[in-house]
C-alpha positions as CSV (number, residue, x, y, z in Angstrom):
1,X,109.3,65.7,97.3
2,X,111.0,67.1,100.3
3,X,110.2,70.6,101.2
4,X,113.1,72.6,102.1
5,X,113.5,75.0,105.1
6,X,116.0,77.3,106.2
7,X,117.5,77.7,109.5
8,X,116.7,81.1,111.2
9,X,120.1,81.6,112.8
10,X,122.6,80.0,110.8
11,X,121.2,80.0,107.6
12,X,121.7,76.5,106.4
13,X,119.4,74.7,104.1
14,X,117.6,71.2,105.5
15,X,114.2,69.5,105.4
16,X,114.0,69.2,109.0
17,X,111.9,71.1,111.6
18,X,115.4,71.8,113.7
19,X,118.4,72.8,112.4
20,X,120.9,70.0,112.2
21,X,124.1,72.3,112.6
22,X,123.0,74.9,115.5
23,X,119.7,73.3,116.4
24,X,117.8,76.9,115.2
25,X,114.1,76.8,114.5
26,X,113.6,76.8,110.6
27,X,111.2,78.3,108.1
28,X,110.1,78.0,104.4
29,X,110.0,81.0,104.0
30,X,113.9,81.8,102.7
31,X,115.2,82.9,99.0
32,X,118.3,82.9,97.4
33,X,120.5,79.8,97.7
34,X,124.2,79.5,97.9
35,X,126.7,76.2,97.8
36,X,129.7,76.3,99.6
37,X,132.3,73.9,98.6
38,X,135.6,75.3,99.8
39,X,134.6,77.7,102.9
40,X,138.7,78.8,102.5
41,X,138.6,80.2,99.3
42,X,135.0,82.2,99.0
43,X,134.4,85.3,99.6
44,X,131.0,84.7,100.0
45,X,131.4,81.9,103.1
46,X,133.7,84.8,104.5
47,X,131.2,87.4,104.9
48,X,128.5,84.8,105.8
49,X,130.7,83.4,108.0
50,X,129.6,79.7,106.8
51,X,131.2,76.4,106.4
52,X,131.0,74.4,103.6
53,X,127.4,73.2,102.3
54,X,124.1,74.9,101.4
55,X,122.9,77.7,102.7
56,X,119.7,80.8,102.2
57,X,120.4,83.9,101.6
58,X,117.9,85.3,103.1
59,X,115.7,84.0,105.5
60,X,112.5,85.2,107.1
């Protein structure tokens, strides 16, 4: 299985070694995880100021 990393400046979940959204160096090292389907109605994409998909909540 795919190890999962988190982007350090956006936040967004992948398995790659560059972020595909912002191109941010990522990390495993990252807890919490959060799923944004509609970026319009949560609060939560709000204050993270996210888009819809997958992101960390906090990354190292």
């Amino acid at each position: 299985m795919t190890e999962l990393r988190a982007c350090r400046n956006c936040r967004a979940i992948t398995t790659e070694e560059r972020c595909p959204i912002c191109g941010g160096e990522t990390t495993d090292q990252w807890q919490g995880y959060v799923f944004i389907l509609n970026k319009d109605k949560s609060r939560i994409a709000q204050e993270m100021g996210a888009d819809n998909g997958e992101f960390a909540l906090r990354v190292r």
